[in-house]
N, C-alpha and C positions, 0 to 999 in steps of 0.2 A: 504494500500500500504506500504513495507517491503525495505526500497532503498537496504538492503543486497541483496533483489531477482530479482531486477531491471537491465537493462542491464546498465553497465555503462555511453555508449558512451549517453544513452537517458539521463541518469542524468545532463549529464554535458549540453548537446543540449537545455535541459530545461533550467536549469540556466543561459545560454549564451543568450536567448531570455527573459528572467525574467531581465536582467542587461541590455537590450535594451530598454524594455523598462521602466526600471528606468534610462533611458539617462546614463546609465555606460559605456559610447561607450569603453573604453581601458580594463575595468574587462571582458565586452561581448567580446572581440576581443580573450582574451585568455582562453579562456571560450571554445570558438568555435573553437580556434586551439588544446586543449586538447582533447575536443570531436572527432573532425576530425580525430589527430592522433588515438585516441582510436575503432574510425569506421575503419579507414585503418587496424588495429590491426584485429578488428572482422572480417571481410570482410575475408582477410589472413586467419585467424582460421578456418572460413567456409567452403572455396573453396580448404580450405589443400594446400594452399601455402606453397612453397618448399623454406625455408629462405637460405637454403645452396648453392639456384641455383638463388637465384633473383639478380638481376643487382644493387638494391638496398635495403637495411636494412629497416626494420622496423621504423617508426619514434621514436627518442628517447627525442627531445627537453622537452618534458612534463615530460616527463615517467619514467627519471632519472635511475638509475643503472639499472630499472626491464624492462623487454621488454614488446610490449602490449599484445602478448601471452599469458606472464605470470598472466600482469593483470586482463586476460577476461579469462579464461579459463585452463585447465590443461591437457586437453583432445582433440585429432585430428582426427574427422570422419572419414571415405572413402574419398576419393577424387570425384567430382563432375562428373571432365572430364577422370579419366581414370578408375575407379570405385576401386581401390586400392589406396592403403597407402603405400608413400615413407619412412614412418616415421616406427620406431619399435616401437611396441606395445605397450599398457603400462599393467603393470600387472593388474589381477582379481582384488587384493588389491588394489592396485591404482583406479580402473576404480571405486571399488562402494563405493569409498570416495568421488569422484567426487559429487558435487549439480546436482541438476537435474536440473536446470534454464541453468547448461554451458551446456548441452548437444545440439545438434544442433537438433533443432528440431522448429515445427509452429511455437510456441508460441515465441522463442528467436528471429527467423528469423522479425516477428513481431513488439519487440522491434526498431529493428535496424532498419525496414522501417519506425519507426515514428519516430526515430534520422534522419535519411537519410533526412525527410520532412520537421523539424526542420533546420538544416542546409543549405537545398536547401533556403529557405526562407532566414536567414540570408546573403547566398550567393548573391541569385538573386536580391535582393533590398537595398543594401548596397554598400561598396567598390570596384568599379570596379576590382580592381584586383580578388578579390575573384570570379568573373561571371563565369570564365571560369573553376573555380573547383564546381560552382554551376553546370554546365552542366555536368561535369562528375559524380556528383553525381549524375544529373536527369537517367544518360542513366544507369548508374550502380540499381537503385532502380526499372526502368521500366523493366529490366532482373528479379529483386527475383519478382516483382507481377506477371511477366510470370510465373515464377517458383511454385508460392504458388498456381495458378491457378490451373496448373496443376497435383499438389499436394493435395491441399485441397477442391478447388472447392468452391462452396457453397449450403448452404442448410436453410432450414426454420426451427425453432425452433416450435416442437408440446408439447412439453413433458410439459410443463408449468415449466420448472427449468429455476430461474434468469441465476442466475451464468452461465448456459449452453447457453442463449439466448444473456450473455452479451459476453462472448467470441466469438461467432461468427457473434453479431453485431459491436465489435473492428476490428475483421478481416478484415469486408467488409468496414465500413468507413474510414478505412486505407488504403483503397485500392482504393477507389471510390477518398482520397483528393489525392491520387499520381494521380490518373488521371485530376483530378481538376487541380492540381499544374501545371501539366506538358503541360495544358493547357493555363494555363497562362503565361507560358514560351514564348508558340506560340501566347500569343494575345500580349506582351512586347515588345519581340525581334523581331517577323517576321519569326520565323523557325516552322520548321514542328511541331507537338509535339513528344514527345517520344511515349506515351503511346495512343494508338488509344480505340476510344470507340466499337468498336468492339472486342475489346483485354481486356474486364471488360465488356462486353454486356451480360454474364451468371450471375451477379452477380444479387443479389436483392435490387430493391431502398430500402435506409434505411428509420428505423420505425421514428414514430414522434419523437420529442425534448421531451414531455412530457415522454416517454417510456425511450429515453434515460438518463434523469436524475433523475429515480425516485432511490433512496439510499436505496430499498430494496424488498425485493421478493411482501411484501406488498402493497407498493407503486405502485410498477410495475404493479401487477394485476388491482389496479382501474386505470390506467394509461390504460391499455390496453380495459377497460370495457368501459370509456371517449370517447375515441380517438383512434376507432377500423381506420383499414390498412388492405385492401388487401396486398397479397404477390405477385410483380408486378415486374417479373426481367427489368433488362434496358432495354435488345434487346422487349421486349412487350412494354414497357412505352414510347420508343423512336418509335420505328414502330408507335404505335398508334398518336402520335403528327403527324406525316409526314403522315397518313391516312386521318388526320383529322376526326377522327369517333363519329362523336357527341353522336350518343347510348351509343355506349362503355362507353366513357366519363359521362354520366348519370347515367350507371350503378354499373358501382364502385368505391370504395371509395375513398376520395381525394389524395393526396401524398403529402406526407412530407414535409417541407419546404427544410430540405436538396435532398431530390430526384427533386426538382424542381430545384434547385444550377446544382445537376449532370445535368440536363435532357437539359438545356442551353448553358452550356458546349458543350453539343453534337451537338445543333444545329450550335453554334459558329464555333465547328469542320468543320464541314460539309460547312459553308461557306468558309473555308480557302482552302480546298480540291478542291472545286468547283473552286474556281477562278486559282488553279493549271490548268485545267485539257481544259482553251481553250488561244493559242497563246497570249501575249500582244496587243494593238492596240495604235498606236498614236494616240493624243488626238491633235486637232487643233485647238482649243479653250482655251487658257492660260490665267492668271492675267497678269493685268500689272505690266511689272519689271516680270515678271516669264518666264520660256521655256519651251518649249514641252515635254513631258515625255512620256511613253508609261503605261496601264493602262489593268489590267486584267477584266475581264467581267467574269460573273454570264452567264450562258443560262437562257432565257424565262423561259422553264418547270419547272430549281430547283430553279430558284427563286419563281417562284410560288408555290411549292411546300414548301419551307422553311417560305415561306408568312403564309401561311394555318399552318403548324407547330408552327410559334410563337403568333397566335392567339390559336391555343390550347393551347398551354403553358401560357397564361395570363388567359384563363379559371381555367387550373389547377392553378394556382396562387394565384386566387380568393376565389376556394375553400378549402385551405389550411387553416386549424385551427390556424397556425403560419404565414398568411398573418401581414406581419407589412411592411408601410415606416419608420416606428422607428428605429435605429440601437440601443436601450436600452431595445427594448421591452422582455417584456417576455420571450416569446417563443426563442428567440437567435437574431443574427444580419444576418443569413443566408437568410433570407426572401428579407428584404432587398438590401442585397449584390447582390441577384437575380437579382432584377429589374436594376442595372446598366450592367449588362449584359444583361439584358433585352434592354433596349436601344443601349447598343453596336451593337448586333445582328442588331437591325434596320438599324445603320446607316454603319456596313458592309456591309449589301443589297444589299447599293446605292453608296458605296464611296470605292474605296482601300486605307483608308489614313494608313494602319496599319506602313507602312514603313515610314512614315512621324516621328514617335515619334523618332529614331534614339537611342533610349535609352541606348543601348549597348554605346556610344563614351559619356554619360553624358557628353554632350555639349551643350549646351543651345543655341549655332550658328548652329548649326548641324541642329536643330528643326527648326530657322528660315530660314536657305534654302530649305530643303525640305517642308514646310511652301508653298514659295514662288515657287515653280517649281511645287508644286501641282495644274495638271488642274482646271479649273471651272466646276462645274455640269453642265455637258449637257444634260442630264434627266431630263423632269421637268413632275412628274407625282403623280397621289396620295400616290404613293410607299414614293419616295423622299417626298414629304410633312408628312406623317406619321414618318419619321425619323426624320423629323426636330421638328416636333412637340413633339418627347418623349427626343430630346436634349432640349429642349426648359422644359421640363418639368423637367427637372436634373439642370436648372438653377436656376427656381424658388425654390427649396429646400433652397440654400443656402442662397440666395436673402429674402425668405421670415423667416427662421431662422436667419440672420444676417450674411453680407459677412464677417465680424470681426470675429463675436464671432464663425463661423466654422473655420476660418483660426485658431485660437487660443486653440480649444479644438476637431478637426476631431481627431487627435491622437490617442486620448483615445477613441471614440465611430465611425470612420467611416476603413470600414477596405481598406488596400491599392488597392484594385479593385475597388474603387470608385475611387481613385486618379488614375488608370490607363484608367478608360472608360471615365471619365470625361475630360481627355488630347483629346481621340478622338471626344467629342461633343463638343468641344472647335473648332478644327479645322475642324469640320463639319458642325458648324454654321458659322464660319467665310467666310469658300468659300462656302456656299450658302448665305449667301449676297451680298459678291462678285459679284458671279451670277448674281442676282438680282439686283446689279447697271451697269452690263456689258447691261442686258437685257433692262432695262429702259434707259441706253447712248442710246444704238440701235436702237431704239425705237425713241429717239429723235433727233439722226441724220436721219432717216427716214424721219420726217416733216421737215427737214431744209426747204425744198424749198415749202411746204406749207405752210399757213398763220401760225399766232404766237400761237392760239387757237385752229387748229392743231395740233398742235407739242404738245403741254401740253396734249390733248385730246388720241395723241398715247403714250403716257409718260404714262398714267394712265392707258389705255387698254393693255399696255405690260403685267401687271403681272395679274396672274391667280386671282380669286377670293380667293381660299384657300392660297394663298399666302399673297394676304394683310391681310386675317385676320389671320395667321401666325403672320406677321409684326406686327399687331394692337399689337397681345400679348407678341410680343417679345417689342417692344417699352414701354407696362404697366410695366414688368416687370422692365427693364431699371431705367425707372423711377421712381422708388421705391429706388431709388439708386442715389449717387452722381452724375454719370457720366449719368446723365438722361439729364443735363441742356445744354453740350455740343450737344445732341442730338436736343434736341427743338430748340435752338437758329438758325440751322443751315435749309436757306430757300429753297436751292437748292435740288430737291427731289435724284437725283444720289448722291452729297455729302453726304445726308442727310443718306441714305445707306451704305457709305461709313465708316460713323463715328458711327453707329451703328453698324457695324460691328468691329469698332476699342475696341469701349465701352465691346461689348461681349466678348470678346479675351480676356479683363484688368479686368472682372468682373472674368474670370474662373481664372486668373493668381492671385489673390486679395487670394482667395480660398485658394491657397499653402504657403501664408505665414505663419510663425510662426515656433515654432520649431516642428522637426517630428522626429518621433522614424527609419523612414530608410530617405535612402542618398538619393534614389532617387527622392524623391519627391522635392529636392530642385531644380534640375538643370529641371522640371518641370515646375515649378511655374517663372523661371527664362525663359526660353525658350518661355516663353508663353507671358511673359514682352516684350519680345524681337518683338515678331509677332506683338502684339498691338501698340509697335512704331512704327513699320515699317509700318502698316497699317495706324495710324496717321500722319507719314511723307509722305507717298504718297498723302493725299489728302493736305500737309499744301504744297506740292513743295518741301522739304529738301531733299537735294542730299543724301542717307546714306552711310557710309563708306560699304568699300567691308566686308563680312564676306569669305573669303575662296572662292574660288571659284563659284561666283553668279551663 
């Protein structure tokens, strides 16, 4: 790699995430406004922006006396939207002094969507001010993947040439993490995504990790003789998940750790689409101290349907050569990173909390009132128990690594899509305890006017069987832990529910201490504090101050 051939804006986009995470927050900050300008520059250069008619100049804060024209480029394509040029020519001599890296073409177009993903990142998980040019850049990047689609397509490497196989395996994973990215957007904030998986469904799931880092034609080959891959575009890999086609799935060969990242994504999609697409319904079943809110629903058919899909996708999971829970293994931390969107998936199924995180106002009150106005499950079925059981299982990690020593070193080895699914099985377990002390109250106002032994007898038959042993394992865990002993001490079995649920809340909040290479993860962990008292003051009787409007 040549930085002279490199597009600039990616130089700098790198080193502005290079200085984040060496906790450089004010060197990254200018780092990323250098960059930015220099994308605004390219962008302009691309599309044959007419400087003599724009409302606004060029950015010049970084750029000093040169404009970012001058710095990217010397040369002005066609125009995109009118298929001519405002600009006069530049001469023959001029044109074949030009480098061939300025000329607008895939490979530059390229560069600057991996600066564009760079930046998004920095945007979206950091200083709120920046969110909203995070978003412009998302819509702006999700226009060139249309663009390069349409342009280059994609295709499968036969020729056996590295070099040829790695150029147009950059292409497609640059294009598969804009889709990724942009879907994260939508599991963060609550909004649509930019880029739809039907809008990158031609492409092909990418090759193993092992094929990707092999440093040479050599390599590459027993890389490829190892860890053979069918060539399995999306729109087949995702179809087949939602068929459920156990042959199929026998028949060919396993997929990538990263094509299983992509292929959960899709299904995640497809939850958030789904619950567009039938009215709200009030929910009449509330917490206490909470209000009624209205609640999207899933249909029967794609929930069942989406069921069946992410049980193939933990087959394919399974059979992936780069299966790891490690975030250090081997093979990458992509495998990994899967399975918390693996659990997401579940517990979007069963729950709409996505609007609960409030993320956009990084307010850690924010959290605690839609916390608090978030109904109770009123679904109490295997569906719901299988979610609670894979949050339940995203506990134990931390719990049984040490709630310290991840709060202290996730940084470096957990990536922030843990810190984002992990917020929703926080408040996923929380009101399914809830639940489950609303359900067992119920239950024991029920016997009031039956004998004493009675009432204890329907206090026990309230909850399902798969529920107490749920419980059984949510409480072992607990207990492995400080906040185990307030749990045991405590004789009344609804309290006893109550403060278990308080315990889970302060276990996932324990998690985001420390310091963290982005911003958001503090008013997180903060937010999350916030629920666990609030849930502890309810059952001690303390009155809590108003947050904003209760």
């Amino acid at each position: 790699m040549c930085l002279a051939n490199e597009a600039p804006e990616l130089i700098l986009a790198i080193a502005a995430v290079g200085a984040r995470y060496r906790f450089q927050w004010k060197q990254s900050h200018h780092l990323y406004l250098a960059a930015r300008a220099l994308l605004d520059g390219q962008l302009r250069h691309r599309d044959d922006y007419n400087t003599a008619d724009a409302i606004c100049s060029p950015p010049q804060q970084f750029l000093g006396e040169y404009s970012s024209s001058q710095l990217l480029h010397h040369h002005r394509p066609p125009s995109i939207a009118s298929g001519s040029s405002s600009h006069t020519p530049m001469p023959d001599s001029a044109r074949t002094a030009v480098p061939a890296a300025a000329s607008r073409d895939g490979e530059r177009d390229l560069r600057t969507m991996q600066a564009m993903i760079l930046l998004m990142a920095l945007g979206t998980w950091n200083n709120r001010a920046l969110l909203r040019d995070a978003f412009a850049t998302a819509g702006q990047l999700a226009l060139m993947v249309r663009e390069d689609n349409q342009a280059a397509g994609d295709r499968v490497v036969t020729s056996g040439n590295w070099r040829e196989w790695v150029a147009a395996e950059s292409r497609r994973r640059t294009k598969l993490v804009a889709f990724s990215f942009s879907n994260l957007h939508s599991i963060a904030y609550n909004v649509p995504p930019k880029i739809l998986h039907s809008e990158v469904e031609d492409l092909y799931l990418p090759s193993p990790e092992s094929h990707w880092r092999a440093d040479g034609s050599d390599a590459w080959e027993a890389a490829r003789r190892k860890d053979g891959i069918a060539s399995v575009t999306l729109k087949d890999g995702f179809a087949a998940l939602l068929r459920h086609d156990e042959q199929q799935h026998q028949a060919r060969t396993a997929t990538s750790s990263f094509g299983n990242y992509v292929l959960i994504h899709c299904i995640i999609q497809q939850i958030f689409f789904g619950r567009q697409m039938f009215p709200q319904q009030q929910q009449t079943l509330v917490p206490r101290g909470g209000s009624s809110s209205k609640q999207q629903h899933l249909s029967p058919d794609l929930k069942e349907m989406l069921y069946r899909a992410l049980r193939s996708w933990q087959r394919e999971w399974e059979a992936s050569t780069d299966s790891s829970l490690d975030p250090s293994a081997p093979g990458g931390p992509l495998s990994f990173n899967s399975t918390a969107l693996f659990r997401l998936a579940h517990v979007r199924l069963n729950a709409d909390l996505g609007r609960c995180s409030q993320l956009e106002a990084r307010d850690p009150n924010s959290l605690v009132q839609a916390f608090r106005a978030a109904p109770l499950l009123l679904e109490r079925s295997p569906h719901v128990s299988r979610a609670v059981l894979q949050s339940v299982h995203a506990l134990s990690i931390p719990v049984r690594i040490g709630v310290e020593f991840v709060a202290r070193t996730q940084t470096l080895t957990w990536s922030i899509v843990h810190g984002l699914c992990n917020l929703e099985c926080a408040l996923f377990l929380g009101k399914w305890l809830e639940t489950m002390a609303a359900v067992t109250e119920a239950a024991a106002h029920c016997g009031e006017d039956d004998t004493e032994d009675a009432g204890e007898e329907d206090e026990e038959d309230a909850l399902r069987d798969d529920e107490k042993r749920l419980l059984g394992i949510l409480v072992g865990i607990v207990n492995e832990t400080e906040l185990g002993c307030d749990v045991r001490r405590e004789q009344d079995p609804i309290r006893r529910l109550r403060r278990l649920a308080a315990a889970v809340v302060r276990l996932w909040a324990l998690t985001y201490n420390g310091a963290h290479v982005f911003d958001i993860m503090g008013p997180i962990g903060q937010g999350l504090e916030l629920c666990a008292n609030m849930l502890q003051n309810q059952i001690d009787g303390v009155v809590e101050p108003c947050l904003g409007q209760c």
